[in-house]
C-alpha positions in Angstrom: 228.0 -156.8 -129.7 225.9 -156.2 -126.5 227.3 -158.2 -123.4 224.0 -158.7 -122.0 222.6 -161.9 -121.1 219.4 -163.6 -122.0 217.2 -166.5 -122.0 214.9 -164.8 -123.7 213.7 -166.8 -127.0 214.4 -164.1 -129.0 218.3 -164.1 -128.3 218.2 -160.0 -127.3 218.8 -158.8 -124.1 216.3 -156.4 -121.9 218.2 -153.1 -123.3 218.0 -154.6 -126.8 215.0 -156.3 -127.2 213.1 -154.1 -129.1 215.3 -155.0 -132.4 213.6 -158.7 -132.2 212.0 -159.7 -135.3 208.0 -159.9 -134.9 209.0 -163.7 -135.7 209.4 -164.3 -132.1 207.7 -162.1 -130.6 205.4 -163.2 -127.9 201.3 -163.4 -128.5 202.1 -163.5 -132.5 200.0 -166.6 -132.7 200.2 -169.2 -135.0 200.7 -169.3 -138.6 196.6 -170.5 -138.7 195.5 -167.9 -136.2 197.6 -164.9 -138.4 195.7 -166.9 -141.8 198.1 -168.9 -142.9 197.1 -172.1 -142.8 195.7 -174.5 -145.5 194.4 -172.6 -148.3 197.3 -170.1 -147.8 199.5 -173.3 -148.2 197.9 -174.1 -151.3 197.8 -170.5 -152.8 201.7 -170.1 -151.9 202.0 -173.5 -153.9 200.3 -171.9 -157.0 202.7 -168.7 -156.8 205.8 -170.4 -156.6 204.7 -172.4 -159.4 203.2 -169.6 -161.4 206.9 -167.7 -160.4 208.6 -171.0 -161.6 210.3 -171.3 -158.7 212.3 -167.7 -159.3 213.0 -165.5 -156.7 211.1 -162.2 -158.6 212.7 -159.4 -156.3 213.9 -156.3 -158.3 217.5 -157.3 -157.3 216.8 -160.9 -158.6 215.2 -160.2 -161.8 217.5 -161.4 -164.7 219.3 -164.1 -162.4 218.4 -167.4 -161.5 218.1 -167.8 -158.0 216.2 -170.5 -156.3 212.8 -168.9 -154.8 211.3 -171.2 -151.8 209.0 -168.5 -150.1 206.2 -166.6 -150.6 206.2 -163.2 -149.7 203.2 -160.0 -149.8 204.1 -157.2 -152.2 202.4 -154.6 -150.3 202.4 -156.1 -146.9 199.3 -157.6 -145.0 200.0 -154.8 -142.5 200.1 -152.1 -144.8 196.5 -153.2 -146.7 198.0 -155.8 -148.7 195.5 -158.8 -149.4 196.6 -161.9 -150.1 195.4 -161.6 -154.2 197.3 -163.4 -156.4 198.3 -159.9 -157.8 200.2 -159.2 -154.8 201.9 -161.8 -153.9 205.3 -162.6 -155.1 208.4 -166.0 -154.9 211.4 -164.9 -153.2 214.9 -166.3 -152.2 215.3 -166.8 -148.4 217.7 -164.2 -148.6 215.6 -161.5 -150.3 212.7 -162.6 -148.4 214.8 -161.5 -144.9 215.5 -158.2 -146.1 212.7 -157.2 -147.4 211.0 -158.2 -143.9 213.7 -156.2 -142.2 213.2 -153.3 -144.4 209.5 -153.5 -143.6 209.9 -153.5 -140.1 212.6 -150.7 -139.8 209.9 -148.4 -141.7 207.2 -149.6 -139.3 209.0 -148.3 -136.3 210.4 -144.9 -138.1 
């Protein structure tokens, strides 16, 4: 645990700031500006439905836990598109560490 002090919205210190998820990270934009906005809304609707509502992470599959995101396969970043194909229902849970993973590889 790092003593250091912050207002920063992010909750890390100066030293420690570079661990911030690109979540809060300033000049990220909107969830319309990074395309994300109504037809995304209705496509993640589809996929969750399509999923039936299952979190489909290779962890997950054979359980029954409750999927309420949508999350890229191959990430946007990375080339992913936002094809049907690619796109996947996860837990909140899942969905968290396969973002973390992601970004731990980004930076390696």
């Amino acid at each position: 645990m790092c003593p250091g002090k912050t207002r920063a919205p992010s909750g890390y210190c100066e030293q420690h700031a570079h661990l911030a998820s690109g979540w809060v990270q300033p000049g990220r934009g909107t969830a319309e500006q990074r395309g994300y906005g109504w037809e995304w809304r209705k496509k993640r609707a589809a996929v969750l439905k399509r999923d039936r509502y299952l979190c489909q992470c290779e962890d997950c599959k054979g359980c029954t836990l409750p999927a309420s995101e949508v999350d890229h396969i191959t990430p946007k970043s990375m080339g992913g598109s936002d094809d049907f194909c690619n796109l996947q229902s996860l837990n909140v849970d899942c969905h968290k560490a396969k973002t973390q993973r992601e970004a731990i590889a980004a930076r390696v």
